[in-house]
N, C-alpha and C positions, 0 to 999 in steps of 0.2 A: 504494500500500500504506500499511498505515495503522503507523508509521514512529515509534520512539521509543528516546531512551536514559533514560529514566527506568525508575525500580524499577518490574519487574514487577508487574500491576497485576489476573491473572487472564484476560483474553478476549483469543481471536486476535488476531496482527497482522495477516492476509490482509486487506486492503481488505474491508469489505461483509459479512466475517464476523462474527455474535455469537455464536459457541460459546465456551465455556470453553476455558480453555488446560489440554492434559497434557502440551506438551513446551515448555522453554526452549529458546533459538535463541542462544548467544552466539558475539558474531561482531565484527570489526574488519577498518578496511578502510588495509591498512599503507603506503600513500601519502599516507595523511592523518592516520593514528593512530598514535600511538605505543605501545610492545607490553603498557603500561598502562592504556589505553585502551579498554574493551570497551563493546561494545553489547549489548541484549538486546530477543530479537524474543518473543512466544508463539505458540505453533500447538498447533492444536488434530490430532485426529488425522488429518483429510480433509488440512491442510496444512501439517505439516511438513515431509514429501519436497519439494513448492513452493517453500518460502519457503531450505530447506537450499542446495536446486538454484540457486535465484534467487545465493543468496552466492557459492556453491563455482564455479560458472561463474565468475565476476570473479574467483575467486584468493584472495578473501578469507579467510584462519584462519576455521573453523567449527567449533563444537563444540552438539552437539546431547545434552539432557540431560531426564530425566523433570521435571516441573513442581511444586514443591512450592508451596504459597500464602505459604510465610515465606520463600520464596526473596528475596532483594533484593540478590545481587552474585555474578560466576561464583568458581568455588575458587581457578582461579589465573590469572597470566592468559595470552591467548593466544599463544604462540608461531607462527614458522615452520611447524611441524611440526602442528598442532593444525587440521590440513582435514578429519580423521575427521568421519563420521555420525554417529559416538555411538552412543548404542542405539536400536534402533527405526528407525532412518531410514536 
């Protein structure tokens, strides 16, 4: 998968996809990150259930959010409790 913690940047993260992104994927993985710590994946609308699924299997805090293009940091960050789908997924 094509895998980054850099600012959102517009196109899927699905490996091999080039659609535009409509949903944020922010996500941490709390063996390795501290609760300040977030990542952010894009998915487009064929694969955000995918890439949501791929996280929340491993345990990972997931929170799944519409895509803005000025996006560049989640609102807060992830807790414990923050394994929701979010909207849409």
């Amino acid at each position: 998968m094509g895998l980054s913690s850099a600012a959102p940047q517009g196109g899927c993260s699905r490996a091999g996809c080039r659609e535009g992104a409509a949903w944020r994927i922010d996500w941490r993985n709390p063996k390795i990150h501290s609760e300040d710590r977030v990542k952010t994946w894009l998915a487009c609308d064929d694969h955000v259930e995918y890439l949501r699924d791929f996280l929340a299997s491993r345990s990972f805090p997931v929170r799944v959010a519409p895509f803005e293009a000025t996006d560049a940091a989640p609102a807060a960050p992830l807790g414990r409790d923050a394994r929701s789908g979010g909207e849409g997924a």
